[in-house]
N, CA, C and O atoms as a MOPAC input file, in Angstrom:
PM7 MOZYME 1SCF
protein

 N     -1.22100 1    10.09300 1   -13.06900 1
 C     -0.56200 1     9.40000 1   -11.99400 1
 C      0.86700 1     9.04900 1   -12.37200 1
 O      1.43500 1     8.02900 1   -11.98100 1
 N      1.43100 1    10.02000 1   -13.20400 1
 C      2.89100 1     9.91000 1   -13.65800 1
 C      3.61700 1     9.56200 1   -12.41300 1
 O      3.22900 1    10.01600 1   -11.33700 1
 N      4.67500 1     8.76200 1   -12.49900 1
 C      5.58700 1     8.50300 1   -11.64900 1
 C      4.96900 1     8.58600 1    -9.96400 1
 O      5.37500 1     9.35200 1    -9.08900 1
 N      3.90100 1     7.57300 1    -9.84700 1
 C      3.02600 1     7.42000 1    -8.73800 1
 C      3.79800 1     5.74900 1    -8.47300 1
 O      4.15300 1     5.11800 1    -9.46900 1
 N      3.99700 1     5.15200 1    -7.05800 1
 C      4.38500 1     3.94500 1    -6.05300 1
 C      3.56400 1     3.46800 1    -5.73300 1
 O      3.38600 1     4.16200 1    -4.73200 1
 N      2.78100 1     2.77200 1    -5.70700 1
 C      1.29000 1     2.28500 1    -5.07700 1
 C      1.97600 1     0.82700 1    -4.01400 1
 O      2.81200 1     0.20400 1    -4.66900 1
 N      1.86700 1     0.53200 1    -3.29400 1
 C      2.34300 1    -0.62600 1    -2.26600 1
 C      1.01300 1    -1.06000 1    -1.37600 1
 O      0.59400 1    -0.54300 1    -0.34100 1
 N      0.43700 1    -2.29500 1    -2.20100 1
 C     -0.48300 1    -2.92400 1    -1.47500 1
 C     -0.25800 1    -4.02600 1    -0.60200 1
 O      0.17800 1    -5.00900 1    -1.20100 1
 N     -0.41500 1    -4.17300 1     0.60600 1
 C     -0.15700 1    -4.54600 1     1.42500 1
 C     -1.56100 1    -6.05700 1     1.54900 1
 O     -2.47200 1    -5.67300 1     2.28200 1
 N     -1.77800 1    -7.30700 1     1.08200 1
 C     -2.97500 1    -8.34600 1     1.41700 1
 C     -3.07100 1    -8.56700 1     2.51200 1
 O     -4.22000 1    -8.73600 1     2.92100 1
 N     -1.77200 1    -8.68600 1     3.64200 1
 C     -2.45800 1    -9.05000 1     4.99700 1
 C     -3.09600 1   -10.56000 1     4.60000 1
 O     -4.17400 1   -11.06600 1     4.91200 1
 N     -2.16900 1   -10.98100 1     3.91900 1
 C     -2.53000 1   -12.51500 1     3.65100 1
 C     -2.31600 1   -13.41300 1     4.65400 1
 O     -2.99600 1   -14.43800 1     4.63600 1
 N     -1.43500 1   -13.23500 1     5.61500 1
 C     -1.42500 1   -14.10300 1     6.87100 1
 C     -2.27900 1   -14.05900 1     7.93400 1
 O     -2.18200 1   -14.82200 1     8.89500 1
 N     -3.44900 1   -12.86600 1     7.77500 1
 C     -4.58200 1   -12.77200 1     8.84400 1
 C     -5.58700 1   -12.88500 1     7.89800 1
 O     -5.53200 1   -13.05800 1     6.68000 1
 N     -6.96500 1   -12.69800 1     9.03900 1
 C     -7.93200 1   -12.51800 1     8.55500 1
 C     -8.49200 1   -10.62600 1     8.69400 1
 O     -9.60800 1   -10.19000 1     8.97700 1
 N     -7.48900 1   -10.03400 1     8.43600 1
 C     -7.55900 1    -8.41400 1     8.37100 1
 C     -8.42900 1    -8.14300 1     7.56000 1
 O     -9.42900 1    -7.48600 1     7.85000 1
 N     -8.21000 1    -8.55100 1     6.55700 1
 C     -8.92000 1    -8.23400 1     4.96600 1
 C     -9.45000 1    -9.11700 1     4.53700 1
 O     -8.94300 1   -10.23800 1     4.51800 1
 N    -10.80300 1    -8.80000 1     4.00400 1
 C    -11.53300 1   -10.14500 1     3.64000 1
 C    -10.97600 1   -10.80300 1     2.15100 1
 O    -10.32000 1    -9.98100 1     1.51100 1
 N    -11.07600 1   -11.70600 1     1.70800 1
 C    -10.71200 1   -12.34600 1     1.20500 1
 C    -11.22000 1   -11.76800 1    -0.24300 1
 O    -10.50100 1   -11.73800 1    -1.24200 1
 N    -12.29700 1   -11.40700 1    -0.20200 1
 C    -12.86600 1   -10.59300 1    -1.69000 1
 C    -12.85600 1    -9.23100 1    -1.51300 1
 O    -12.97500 1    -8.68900 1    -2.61200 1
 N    -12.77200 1    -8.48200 1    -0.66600 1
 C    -11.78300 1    -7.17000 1    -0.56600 1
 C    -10.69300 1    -7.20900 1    -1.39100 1
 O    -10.68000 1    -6.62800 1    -2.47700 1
 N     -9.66400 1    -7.92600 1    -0.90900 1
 C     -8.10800 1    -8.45600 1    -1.16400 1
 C     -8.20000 1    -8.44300 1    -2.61100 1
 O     -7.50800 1    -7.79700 1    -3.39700 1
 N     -9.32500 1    -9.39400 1    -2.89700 1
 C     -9.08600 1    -9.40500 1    -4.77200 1
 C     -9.47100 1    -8.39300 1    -5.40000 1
 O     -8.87800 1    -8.06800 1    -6.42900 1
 N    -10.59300 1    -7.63300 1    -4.90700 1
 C    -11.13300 1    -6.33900 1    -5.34300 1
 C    -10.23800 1    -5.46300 1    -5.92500 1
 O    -10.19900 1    -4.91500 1    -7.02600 1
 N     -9.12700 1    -5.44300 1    -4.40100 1
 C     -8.23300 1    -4.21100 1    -4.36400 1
 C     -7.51900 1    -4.61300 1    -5.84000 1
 O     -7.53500 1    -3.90300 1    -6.84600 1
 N     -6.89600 1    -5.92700 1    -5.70400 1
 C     -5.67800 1    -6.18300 1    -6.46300 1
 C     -6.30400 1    -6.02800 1    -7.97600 1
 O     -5.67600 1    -5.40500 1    -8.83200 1
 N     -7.57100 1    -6.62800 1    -8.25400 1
 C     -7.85900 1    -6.52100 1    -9.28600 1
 C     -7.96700 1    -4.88200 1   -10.18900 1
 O     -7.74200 1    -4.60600 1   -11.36800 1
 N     -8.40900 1    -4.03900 1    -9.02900 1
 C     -8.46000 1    -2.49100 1    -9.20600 1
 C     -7.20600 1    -1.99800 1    -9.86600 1
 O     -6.97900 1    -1.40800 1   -10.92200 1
 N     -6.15900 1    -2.63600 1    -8.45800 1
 C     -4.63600 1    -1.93100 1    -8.97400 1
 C     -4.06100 1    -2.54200 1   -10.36400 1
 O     -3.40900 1    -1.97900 1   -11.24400 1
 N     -4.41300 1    -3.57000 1   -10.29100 1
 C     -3.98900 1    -3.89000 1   -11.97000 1
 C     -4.13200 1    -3.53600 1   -13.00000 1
 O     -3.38200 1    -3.73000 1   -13.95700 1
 N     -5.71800 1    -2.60800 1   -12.95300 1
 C     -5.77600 1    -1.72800 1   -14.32600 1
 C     -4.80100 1    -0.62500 1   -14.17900 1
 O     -4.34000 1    -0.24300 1   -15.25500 1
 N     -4.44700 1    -0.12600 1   -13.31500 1
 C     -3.49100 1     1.14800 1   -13.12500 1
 C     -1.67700 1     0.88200 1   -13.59000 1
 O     -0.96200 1     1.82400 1   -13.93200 1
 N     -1.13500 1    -0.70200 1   -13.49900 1
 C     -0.41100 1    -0.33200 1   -13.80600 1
 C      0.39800 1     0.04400 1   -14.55400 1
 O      1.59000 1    -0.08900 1   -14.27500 1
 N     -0.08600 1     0.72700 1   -15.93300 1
 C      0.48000 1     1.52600 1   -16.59100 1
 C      0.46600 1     2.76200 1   -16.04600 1
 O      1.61000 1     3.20300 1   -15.93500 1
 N     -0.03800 1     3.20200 1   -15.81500 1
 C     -0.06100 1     4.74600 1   -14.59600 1
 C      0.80600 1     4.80900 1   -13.43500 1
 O      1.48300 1     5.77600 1   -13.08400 1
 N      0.71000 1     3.61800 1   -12.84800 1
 C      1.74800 1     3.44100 1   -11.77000 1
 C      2.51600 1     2.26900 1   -11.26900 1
 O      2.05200 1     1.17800 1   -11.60100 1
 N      3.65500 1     2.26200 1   -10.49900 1
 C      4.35200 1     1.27600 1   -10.19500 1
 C      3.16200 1     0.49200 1    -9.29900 1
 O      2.23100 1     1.06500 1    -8.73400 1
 N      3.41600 1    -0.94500 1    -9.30600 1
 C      2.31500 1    -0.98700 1    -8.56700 1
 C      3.31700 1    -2.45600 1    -7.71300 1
 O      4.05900 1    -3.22100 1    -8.33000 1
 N      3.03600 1    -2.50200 1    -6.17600 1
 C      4.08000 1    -3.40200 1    -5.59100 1
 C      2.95500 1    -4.00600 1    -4.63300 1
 O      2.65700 1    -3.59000 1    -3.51300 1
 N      2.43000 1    -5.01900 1    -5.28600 1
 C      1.49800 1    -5.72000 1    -4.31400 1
 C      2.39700 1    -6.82800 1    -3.38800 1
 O      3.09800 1    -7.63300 1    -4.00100 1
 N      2.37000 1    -6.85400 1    -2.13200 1
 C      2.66700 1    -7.87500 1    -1.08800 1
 C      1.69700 1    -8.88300 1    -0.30900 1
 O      0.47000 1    -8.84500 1    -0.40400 1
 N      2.41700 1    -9.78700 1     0.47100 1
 C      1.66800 1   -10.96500 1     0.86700 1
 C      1.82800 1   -10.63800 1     2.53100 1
 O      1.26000 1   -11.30800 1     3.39400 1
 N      2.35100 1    -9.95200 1     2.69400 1
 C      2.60400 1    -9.39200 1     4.24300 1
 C      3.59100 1    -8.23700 1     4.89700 1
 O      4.67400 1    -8.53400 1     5.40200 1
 N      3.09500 1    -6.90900 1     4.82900 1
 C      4.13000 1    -6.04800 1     4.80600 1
 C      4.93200 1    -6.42300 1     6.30800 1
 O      6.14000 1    -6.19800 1     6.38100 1
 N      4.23400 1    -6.97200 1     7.42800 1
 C      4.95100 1    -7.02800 1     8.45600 1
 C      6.13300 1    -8.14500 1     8.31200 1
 O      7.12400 1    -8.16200 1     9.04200 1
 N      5.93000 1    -8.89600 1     7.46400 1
 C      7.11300 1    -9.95400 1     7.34700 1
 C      8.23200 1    -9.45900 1     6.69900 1
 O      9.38900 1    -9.84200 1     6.87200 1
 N      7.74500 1    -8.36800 1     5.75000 1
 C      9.03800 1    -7.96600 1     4.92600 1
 C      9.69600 1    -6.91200 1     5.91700 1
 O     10.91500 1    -6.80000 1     6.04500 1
 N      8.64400 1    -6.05700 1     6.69000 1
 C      9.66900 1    -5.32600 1     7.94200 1
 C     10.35500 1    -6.18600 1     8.87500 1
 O     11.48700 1    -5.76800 1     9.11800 1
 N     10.05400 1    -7.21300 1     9.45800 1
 C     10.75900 1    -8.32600 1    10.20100 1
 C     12.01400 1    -8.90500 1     9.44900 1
 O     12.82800 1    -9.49500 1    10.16000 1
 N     12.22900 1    -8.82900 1     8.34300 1
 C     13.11500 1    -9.20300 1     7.49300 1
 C     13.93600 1    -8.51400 1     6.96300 1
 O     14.86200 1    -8.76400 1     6.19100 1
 N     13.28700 1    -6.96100 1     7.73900 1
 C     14.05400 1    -5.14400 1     7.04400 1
 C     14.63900 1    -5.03700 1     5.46200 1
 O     15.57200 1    -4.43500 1     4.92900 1
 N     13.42400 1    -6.08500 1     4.94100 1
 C     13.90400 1    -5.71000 1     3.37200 1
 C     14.17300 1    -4.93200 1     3.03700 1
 O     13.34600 1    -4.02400 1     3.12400 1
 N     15.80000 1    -4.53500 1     2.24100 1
 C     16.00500 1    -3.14900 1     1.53400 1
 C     14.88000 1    -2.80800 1     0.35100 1
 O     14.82600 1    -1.60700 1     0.08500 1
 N     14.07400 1    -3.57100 1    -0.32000 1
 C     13.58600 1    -3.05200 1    -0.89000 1
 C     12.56000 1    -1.96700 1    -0.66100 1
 O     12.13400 1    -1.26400 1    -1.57700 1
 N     12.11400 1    -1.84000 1     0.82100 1
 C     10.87800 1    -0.86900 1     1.68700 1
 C     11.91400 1     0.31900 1     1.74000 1
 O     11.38300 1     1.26800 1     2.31600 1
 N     13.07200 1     0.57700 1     1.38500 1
 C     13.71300 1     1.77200 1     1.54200 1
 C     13.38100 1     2.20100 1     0.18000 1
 O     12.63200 1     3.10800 1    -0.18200 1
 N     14.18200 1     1.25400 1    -0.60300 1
 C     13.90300 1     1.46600 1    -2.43100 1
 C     12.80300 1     1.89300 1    -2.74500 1
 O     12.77600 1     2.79700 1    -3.58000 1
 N     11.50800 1     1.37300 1    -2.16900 1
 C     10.17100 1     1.63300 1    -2.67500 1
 C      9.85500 1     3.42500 1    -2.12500 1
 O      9.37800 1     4.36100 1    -2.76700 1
 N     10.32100 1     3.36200 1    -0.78700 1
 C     10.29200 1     5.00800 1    -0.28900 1
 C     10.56200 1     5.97600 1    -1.12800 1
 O      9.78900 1     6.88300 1    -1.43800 1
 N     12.10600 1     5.74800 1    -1.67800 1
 C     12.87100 1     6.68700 1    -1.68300 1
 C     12.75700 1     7.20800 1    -3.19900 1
 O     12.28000 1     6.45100 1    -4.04500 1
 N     13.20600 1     8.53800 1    -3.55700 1
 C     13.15600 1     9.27900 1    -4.83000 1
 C     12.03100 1     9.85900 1    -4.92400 1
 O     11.27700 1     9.97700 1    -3.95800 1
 N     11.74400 1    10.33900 1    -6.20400 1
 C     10.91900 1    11.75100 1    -6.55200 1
 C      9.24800 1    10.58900 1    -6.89200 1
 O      9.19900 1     9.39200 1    -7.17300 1
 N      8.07400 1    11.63900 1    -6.69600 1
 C      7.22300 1    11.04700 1    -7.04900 1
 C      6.00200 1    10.77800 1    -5.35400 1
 O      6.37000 1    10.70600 1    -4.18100 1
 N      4.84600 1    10.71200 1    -5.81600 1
 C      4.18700 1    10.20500 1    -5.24600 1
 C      4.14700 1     8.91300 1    -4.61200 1
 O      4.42300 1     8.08800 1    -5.48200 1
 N      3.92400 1     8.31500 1    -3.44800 1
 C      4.12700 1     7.18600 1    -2.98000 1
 C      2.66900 1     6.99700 1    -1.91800 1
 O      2.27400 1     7.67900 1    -0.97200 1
 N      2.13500 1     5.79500 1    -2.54700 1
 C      0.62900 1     5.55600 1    -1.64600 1
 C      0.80500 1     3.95500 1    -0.73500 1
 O      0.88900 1     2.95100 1    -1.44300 1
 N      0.84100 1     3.82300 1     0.38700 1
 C      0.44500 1     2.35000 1     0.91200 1
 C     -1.48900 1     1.95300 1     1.34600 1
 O     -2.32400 1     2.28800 1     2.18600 1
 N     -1.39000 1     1.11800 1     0.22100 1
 C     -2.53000 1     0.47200 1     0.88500 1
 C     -2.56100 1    -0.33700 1     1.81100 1
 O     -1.87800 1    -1.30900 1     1.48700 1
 N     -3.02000 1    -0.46400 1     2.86400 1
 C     -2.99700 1    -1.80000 1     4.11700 1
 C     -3.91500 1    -1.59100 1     5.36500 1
 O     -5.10100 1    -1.92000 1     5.36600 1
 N     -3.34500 1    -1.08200 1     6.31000 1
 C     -3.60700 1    -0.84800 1     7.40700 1
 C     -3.72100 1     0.90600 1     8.00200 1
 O     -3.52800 1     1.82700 1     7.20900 1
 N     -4.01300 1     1.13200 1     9.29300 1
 C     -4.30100 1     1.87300 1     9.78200 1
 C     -2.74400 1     3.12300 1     9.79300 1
 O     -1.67100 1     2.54600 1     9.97200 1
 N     -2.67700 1     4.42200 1     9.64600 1
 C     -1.41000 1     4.76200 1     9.12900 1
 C     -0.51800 1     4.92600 1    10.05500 1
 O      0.67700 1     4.83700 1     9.77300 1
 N     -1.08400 1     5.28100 1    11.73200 1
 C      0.39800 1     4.65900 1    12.88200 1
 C      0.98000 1     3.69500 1    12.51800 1
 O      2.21100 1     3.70000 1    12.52500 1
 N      0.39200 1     2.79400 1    12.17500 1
 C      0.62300 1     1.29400 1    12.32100 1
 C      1.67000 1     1.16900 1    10.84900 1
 O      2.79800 1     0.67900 1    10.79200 1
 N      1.09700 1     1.60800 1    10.06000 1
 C      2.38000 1     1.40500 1     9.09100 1
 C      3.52200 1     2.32200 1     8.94900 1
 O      4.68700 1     2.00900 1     8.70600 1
 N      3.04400 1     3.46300 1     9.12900 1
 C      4.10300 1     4.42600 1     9.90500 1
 C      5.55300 1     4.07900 1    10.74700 1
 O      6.74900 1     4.16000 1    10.46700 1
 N      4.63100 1     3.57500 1    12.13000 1
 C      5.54300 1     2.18800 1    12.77400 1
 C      6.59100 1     1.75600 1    12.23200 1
 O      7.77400 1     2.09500 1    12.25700 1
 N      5.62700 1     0.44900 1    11.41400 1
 C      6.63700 1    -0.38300 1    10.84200 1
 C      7.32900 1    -0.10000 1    10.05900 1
 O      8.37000 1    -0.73700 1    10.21700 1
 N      7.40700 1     0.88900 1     8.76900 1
 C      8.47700 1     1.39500 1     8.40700 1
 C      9.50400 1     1.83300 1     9.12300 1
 O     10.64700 1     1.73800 1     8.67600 1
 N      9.26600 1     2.33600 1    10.24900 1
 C     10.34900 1     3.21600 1    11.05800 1
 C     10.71600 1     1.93300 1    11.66000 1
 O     11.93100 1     1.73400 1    11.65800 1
 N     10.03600 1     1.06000 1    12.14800 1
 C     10.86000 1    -0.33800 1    12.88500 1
 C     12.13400 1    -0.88400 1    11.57800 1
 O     13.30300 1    -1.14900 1    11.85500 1
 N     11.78300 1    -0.92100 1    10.76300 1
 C     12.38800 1    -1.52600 1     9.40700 1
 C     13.87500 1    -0.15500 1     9.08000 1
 O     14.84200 1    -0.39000 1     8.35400 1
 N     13.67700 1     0.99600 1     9.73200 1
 C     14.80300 1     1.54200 1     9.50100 1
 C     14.56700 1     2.64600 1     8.21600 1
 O     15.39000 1     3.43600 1     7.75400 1
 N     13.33300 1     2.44700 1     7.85900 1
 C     12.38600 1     3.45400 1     6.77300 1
 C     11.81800 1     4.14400 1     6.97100 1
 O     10.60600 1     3.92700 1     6.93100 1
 N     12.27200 1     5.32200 1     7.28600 1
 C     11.22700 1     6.05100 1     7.09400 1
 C     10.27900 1     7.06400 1     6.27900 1
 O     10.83900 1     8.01100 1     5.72600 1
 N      9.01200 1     6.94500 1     6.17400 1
 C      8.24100 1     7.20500 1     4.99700 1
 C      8.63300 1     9.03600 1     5.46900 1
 O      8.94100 1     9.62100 1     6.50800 1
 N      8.41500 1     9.38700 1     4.14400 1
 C      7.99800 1    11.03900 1     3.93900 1
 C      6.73700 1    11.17000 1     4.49100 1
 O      5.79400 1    10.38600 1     4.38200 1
 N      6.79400 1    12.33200 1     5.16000 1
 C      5.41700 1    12.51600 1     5.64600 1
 C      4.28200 1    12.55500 1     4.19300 1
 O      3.10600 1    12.21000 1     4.30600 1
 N      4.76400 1    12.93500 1     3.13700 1
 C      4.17400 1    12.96900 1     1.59600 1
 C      3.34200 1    11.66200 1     1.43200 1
 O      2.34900 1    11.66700 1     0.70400 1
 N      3.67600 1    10.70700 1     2.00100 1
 C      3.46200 1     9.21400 1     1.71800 1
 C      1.92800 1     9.12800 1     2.03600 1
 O      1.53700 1     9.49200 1     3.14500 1
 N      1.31100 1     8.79600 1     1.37600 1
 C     -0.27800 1     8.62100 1     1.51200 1
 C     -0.60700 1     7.23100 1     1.96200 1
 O     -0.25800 1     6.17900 1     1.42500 1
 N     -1.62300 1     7.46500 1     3.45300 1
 C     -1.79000 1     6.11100 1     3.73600 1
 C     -3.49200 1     5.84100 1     3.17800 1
 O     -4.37900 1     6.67200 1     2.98200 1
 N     -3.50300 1     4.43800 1     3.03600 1
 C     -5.29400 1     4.11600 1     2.44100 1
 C     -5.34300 1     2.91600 1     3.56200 1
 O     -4.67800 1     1.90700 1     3.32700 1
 N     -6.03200 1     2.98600 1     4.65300 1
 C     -7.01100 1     2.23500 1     5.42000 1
 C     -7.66000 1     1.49200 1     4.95600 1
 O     -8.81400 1     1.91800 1     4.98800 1
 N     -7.58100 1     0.24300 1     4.35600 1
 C     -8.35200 1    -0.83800 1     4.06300 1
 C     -9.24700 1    -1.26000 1     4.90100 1
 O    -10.47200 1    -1.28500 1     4.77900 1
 N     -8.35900 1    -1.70100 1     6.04200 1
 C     -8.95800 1    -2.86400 1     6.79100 1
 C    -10.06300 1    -2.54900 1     7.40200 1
 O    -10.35000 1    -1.43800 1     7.84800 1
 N    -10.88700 1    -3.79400 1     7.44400 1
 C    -12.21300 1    -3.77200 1     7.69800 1
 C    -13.39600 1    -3.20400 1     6.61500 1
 O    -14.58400 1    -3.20600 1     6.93800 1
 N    -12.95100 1    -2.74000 1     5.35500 1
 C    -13.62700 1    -2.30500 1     4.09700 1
 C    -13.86700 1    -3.28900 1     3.68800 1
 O    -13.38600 1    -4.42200 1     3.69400 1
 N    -15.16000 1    -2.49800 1     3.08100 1
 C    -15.73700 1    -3.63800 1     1.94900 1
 C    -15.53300 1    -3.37000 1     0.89200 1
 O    -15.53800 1    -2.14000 1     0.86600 1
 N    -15.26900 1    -3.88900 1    -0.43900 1
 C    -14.98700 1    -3.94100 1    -1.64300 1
 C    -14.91600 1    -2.99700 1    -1.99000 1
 O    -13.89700 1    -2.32400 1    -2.14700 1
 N    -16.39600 1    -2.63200 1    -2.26500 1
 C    -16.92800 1    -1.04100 1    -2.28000 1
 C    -16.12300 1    -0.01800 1    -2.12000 1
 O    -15.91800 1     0.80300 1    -3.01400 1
 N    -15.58300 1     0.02800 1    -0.94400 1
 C    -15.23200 1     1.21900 1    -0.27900 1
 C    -13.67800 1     0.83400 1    -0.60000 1
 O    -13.27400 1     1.67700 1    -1.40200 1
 N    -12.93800 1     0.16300 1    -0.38100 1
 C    -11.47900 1    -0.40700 1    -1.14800 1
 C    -11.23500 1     0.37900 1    -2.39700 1
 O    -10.35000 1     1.19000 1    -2.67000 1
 N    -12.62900 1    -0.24000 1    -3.33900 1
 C    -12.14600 1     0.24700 1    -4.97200 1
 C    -12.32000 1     1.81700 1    -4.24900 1
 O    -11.37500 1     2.41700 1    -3.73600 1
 N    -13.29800 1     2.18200 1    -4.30000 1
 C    -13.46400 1     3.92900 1    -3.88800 1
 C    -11.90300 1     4.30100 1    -3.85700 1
 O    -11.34900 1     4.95500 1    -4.74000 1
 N    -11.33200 1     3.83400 1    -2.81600 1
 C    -10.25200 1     4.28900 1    -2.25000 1
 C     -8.85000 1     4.59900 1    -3.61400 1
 O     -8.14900 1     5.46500 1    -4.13700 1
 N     -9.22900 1     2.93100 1    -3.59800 1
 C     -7.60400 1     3.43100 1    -5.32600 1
 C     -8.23600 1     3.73900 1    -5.91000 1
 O     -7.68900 1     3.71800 1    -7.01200 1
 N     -9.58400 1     4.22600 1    -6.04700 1
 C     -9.65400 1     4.87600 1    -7.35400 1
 C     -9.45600 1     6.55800 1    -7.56900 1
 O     -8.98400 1     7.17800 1    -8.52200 1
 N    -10.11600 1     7.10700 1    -6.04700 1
 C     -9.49000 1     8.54600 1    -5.35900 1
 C     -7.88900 1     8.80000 1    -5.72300 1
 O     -7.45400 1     9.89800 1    -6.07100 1
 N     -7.09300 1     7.60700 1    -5.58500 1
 C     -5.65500 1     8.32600 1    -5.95600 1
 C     -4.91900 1     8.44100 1    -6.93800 1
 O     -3.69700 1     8.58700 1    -6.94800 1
 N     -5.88000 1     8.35900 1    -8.08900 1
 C     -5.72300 1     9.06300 1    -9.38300 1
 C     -6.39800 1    10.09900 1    -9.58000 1
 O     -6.10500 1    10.70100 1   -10.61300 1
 N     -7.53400 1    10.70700 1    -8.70000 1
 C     -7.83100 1    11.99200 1    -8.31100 1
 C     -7.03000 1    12.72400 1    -7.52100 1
 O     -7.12100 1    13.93400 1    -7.73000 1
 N     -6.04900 1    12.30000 1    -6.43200 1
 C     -5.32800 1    12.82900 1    -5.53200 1
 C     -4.08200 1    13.28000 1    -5.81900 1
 O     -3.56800 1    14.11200 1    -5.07200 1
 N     -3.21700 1    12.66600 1    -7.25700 1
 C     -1.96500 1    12.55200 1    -7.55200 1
 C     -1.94700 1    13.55800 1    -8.39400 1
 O     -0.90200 1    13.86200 1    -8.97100 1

């Protein structure tokens, strides 16, 4: 997972993601990050409302790039609302509404995928 972006998205201001999902995930991505950048957030829609340059930074350059969060119109979207737009390359992971289970499954596939 050389030079892999991972951007987890908690959806900490809803009840999107359950609350032990959320830690699941984060706890998952933490063994990885020596393998990969790893950019966990507290609300990707606030940082697009705020058009943080850093959602360009995180896009842009060589390498694999994965968002964990939501459904992938939807983050799709909001990057493009924010003035970002993802590479079609950009891998989306569907959390919401997963259970733990199926969360870890997920980051753990994209060290099979990369």
């Amino acid at each position: 997972m050389n030079n892999v972006r991972i951007l987890f998205c908690q959806c900490s201001r809803t009840d999107l993601l359950d609350p032990g999902t959320r830690e699941a995930i984060a706890s998952a991505l933490g063994g990885m990050n020596s393998a990969a950048e790893v950019w966990i957030v507290d609300d990707l829609c606030g940082l697009v409302e705020q058009r943080d340059e850093r959602l360009t930074q995180w896009a842009s350059g060589d390498g694999s790039r994965v968002v964990i969060a939501c459904h992938e119109r939807a983050v799709r979207a909001l990057f493009q609302f924010a003035d970002c737009l993802l590479p079609a390359t950009v891998r989306v992971v569907n959390v919401r509404g997963a259970n733990a289970q199926e969360a870890i499954g997920a980051v753990q596939s994209l060290g099979q995928a990369s």
